[in-house]
Each structure stands twice: as C-alpha cells, then as structure tokens.
N, C-alpha and C positions, 0 to 999 in steps of 0.2 A: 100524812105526817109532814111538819115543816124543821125545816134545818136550819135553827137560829144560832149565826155566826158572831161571837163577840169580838168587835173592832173599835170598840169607843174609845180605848185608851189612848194615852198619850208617850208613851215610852221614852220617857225622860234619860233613863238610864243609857239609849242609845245614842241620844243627842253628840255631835249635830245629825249625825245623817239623818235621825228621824225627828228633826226638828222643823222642817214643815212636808213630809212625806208619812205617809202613814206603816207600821211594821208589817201588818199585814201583806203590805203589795208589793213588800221586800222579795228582792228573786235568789233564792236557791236552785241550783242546778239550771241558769237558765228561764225558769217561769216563778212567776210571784206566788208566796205562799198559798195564800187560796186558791191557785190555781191547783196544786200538789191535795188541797182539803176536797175540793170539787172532785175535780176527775176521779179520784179515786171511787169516791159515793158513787159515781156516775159509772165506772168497768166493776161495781160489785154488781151493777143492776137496779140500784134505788130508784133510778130514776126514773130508766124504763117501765120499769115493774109498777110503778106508781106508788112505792112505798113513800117515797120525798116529792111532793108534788111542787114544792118552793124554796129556794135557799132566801135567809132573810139576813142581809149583812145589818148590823149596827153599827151606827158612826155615831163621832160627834161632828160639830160642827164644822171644826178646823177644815178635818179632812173630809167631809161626803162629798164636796165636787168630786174629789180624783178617785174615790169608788164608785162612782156614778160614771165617772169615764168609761174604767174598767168594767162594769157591771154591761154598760152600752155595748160596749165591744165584746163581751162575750157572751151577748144573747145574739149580738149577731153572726158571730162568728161561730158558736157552738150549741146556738139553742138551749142554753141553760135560763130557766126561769129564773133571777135574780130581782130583789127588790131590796134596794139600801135607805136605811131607814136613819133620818138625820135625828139625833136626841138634844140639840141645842144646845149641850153644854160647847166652851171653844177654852178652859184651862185644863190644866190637871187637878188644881184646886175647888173647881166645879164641876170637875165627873159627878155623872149619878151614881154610879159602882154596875157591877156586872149584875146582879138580880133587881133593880130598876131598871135598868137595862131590858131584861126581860121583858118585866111588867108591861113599860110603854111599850114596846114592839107588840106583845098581846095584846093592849089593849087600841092602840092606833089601827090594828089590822083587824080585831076584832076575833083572834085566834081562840076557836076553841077545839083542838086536837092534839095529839100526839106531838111533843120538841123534841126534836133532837140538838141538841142545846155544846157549839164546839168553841173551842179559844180559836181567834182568829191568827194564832202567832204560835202554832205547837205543830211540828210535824211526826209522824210516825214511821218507822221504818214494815210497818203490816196494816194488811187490808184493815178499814173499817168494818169491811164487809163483816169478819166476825162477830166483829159486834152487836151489828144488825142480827145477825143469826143469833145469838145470844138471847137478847131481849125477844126477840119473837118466842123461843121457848118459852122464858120466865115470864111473861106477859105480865111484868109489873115494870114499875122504873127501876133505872140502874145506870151503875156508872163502871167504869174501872178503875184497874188498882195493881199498882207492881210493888215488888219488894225495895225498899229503901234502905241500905247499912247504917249510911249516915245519919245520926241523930241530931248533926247540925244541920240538914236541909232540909229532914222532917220536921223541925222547928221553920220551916218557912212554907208550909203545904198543909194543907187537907190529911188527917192521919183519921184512919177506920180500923174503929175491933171488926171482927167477922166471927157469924158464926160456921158450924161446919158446910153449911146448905149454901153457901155464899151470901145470906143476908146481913145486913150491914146491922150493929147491935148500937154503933153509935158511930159519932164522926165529929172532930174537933177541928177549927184552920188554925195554923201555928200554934202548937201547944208548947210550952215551954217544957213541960215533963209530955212525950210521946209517948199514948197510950200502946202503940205497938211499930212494924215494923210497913204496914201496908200506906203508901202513899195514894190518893186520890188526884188521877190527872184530871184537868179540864173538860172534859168528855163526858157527856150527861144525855141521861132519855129521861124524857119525861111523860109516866102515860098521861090521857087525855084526863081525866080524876084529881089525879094531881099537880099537875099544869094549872089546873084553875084555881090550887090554894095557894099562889105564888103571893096574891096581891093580899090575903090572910097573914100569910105569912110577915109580909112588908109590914103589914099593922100591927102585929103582935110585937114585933120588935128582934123580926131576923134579921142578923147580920146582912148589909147589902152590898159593898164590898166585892169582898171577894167570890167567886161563881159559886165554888162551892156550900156556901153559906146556908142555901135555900136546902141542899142534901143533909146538910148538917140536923137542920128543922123536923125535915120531911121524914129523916130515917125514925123519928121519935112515934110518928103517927100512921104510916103505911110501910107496907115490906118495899126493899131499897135493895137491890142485890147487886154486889161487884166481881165483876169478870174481873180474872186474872189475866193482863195482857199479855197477849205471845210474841212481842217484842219490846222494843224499843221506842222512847219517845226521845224528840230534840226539840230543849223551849228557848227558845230565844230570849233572852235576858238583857245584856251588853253587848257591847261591840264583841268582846275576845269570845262570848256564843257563838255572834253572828257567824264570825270569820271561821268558827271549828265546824259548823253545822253544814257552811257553803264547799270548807275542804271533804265531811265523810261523806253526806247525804244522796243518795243515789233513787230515793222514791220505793 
C-alpha cells in the first residue's frame, strides 16, 4: 500500500504566515504536521509491517523545494520512505484540486495498488492505526465519519447516508439541504480495483476539487464503508484554527 499525502494547496486563508510556507510543515506541539501524520502510521506498525511501503507527499510548485527539504531530512534522519511529487501548478487559481492530484501522482509513479489517501493539514487526536484495522476487515474501500450537530459546517463538508452495515448509501460535498448528520473527514482507502477507476472517474466528469469528490462517485458503483471515528479530528482552517489546535493538541 502507498500513503498519498495531499499538500498541493495554497491556504490562502492563513496568509501571511502561509504565504510562502507551506501548512502542512506547520508545527504543532513542536514538530510539523506530517510529522504528527507519519509517526503515527509508523508506532501503529504500517510500516514495519509492510502494510505502507511509500509515503507519497503532493505539492505544487510554490512549495516542493521546502518539502523536499523536509522529506531529505527525514529519510535521513528516520528512515521513512518519502517521495514528494511536484504537480506544476504555482497559484491557488491554477490548482488541479485534490482528485487530479491523485491521478498525476498514480499516474507519474505508475501506481497500481492499494491508497491510502490523507489531507496533509488535518490532525487527529487517535491512532490511525484503527483504521488500518478497519479496513483490513471490510477489505473494500472506506473512509470515515463522525457525528456533525452543526448543519452550518455540514454545509461546507462531505455529508454521507449509511446504511446499518456501515456502507456508505450515498455521499454529497457541501450540500446546501444535509442529507444527514455524518460528516466525511479527509481520510480515504482506496482498494487496489478501485484506485484505478480514479482517472474514469476524472473523464466522466467527477468532481475534482475537493478530496472527497472521487468517494462521492465511487460509493454509486462499489461497496464504500465508513468507520465511525473514536475521536477527534483538528483541521486547520485560519489563523484563529491554527493558534486553538497549537494551544490543545497533545498527539
């Protein structure tokens, strides 16, 4: 399995500080997000174990030097397999979106196996490891999904019916009427089967956008199942995020 890290964006929202830094290598508690995304994969065992044999960051252009920094420095420093993959855009006006994103990284690397597919700007307060555990039961794709009250910020996310078995029945991004109460974070598997209808998907005229866009497609035509997460997630958004995530976040 490969572990494709979405970093391409431009986080306008957070400017200046991230107006020529990328959010990803923003540090919470001391180490940079992916640093908090990695290790963790890595003390569930993924690594060892040979479940994730690659982590695959996406950039755009702006920023891949200074992930390539970073990436240098921690193969050599931690042994992590890292390979940052530059997509050429350099505005926010010419992002590809997060599922072209994909595409090119599959198809530049020539990937045909198993994504596990993360935001490069989302941290959680529980192992991923579960999740890994998860999907290896249900041996189909999956994502997950926590309860949302707010039906003004389900309006700016990924909203999923379920049915009882956890398979996803459908899945909307920002609906203006919310089909229900389950929000879909950024956290995505994708088996090896369906991994390779990504670039189908693209042509048919999926959403590219936003990450979830391609789940949205995929739950119409193979079983999609969402774990209910056993915690907490922290997305970084703006500054007044950044500064609340850096005050609770403990890992």
């Amino acid at each position: 399995m490969v572990c494709v890290i979405l970093a391409a964006g431009y986080a306008t929202r957070l400017y200046p500080l991230t107006e020529h830094f990328p959010k990803p290598l923003l540090e919470v508690g001391g180490r940079p997000i992916l640093d908090w995304l990695i290790e963790d994969l890595e003390a569930s065992g993924a690594g060892e174990a040979g479940k994730i044999r690659e982590y695959v960051v996406i950039s755009n252009h702006k920023f891949a030097g200074q992930f390539s920094d970073w990436a240098a420095d921690r193969r050599e420093k931690r042994g992590w397999n890292i390979t940052v993959m530059d997509d050429g855009t350099e505005t926010n006006e010419t992002r590809l979106g997060a599922v072209k994103d994909i595409q090119f990284a599959m198809e530049r690397l020539s990937l045909e196996e198993d994504l596990l597919v993360l935001a490069g700007d989302n941290l959680l307060d529980f192992s991923l490891g579960s999740f890994l555990s998860y999907l290896g039961r249900k041996q189909a794709s999956c994502v997950m999904r926590y309860y949302e009250p707010s039906e003004e910020k389900l309006r700016k996310c990924g909203v999923l019916s379920i049915a009882e078995n956890d398979r996803i029945l459908s899945m909307v991004e920002k609906p203006e009427t919310p089909p229900s109460h389950w929000c879909c974070p950024p956290f995505y598997y994708y088996a090896k089967e369906d991994a390779e209808l990504v670039g189908e998907a693209v042509a048919s005229g999926c959403g590219t956008d936003a990450p979830g866009s391609f789940i949205a497609w995929l739950c119409e035509r193979s079983p999609v199942y969402a774990m209910e997460m056993p915690g907490s997630r922290y997305d970084i958004g703006n500054l007044e995020s950044y500064e609340k995530v850096k005050q609770e976040y403990r890992g």
